[in-house]
Each structure stands twice: as structure tokens, then as C-alpha cells.
C-alpha positions in Angstrom: 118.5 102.5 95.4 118.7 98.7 95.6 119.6 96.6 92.5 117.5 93.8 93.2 115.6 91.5 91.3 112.2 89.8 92.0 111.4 85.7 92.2 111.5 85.5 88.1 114.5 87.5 87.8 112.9 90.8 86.6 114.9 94.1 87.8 113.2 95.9 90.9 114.8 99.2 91.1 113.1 99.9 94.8 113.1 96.5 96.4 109.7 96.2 97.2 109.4 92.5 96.8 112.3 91.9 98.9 110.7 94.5 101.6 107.5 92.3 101.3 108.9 89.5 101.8 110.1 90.5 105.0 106.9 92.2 106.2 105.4 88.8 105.2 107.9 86.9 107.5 107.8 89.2 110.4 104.0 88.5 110.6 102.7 87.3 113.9 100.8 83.5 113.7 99.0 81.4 115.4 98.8 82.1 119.1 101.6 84.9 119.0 98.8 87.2 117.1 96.3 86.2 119.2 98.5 87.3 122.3 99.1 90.1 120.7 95.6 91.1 119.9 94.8 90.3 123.2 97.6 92.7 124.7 96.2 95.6 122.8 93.0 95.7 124.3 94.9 97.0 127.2 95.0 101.0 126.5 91.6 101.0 124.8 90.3 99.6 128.3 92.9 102.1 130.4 91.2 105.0 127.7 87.3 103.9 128.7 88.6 103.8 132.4 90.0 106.7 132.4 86.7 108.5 131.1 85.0 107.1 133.3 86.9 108.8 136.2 87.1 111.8 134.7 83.3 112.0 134.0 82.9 111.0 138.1 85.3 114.0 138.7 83.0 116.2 137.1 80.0 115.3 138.1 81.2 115.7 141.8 82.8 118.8 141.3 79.3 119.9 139.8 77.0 118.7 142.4 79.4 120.4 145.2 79.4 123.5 143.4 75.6 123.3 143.4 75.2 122.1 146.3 
């Protein structure tokens, strides 16, 4: 365990406020979260793609097995 304190000194025996603090820091702003955003619409539009294909697939595959 870490011996650390918080901003007024009191003991934190697991760090959290120092682990926030970094999470905090790390955060995307401005236009690097809105790249970011942006980029991650990516594989939800390769997923609706790709089930669209597949439901073409099976549709022809019905129609020439009725056929």
C-alpha cells in the first residue's frame, strides 16, 4: 500500500486521490476529445456495415435456394 497523503495533509492509505489526480490529467480536451470521439465512430460503422453484408449474404443464399 501507498503512504500517501491527500491536498490537506490527511493520510490516504490506498492513493486514490493521487490516482485521480492522474486520471484527471490524462483526460482528453478540447479538440484532442473531439478527435477522439470522432475516431470511435469507426468500428460502430465497420459493425452496421458489416450486417449489412451479412444480411445480403443471406438473403441471396435464400432466394438461390428457392429459386
Amino acid at each position: 500500500m501507498a503512504n500517501t497523503q491527500g491536498p490537506q495533509g490527511n493520510y490516504d492509505p490506498a492513493g486514490s486521490t493521487q490516482m485521480f489526480r492522474a486520471f484527471v490529467d490524462e483526460a482528453p480536451q478540447g479538440r484532442q476529445g473531439q478527435r477522439q470521439a470522432a475516431s470511435s465512430s469507426g468500428p460502430r460503422l465497420g459493425v452496421i456495415v458489416g450486417v449489412i453484408v451479412a444480411l445480403v449474404v443471406v438473403a441471396g443464399v435464400a432466394w438461390l435456394a428457392l429459386k
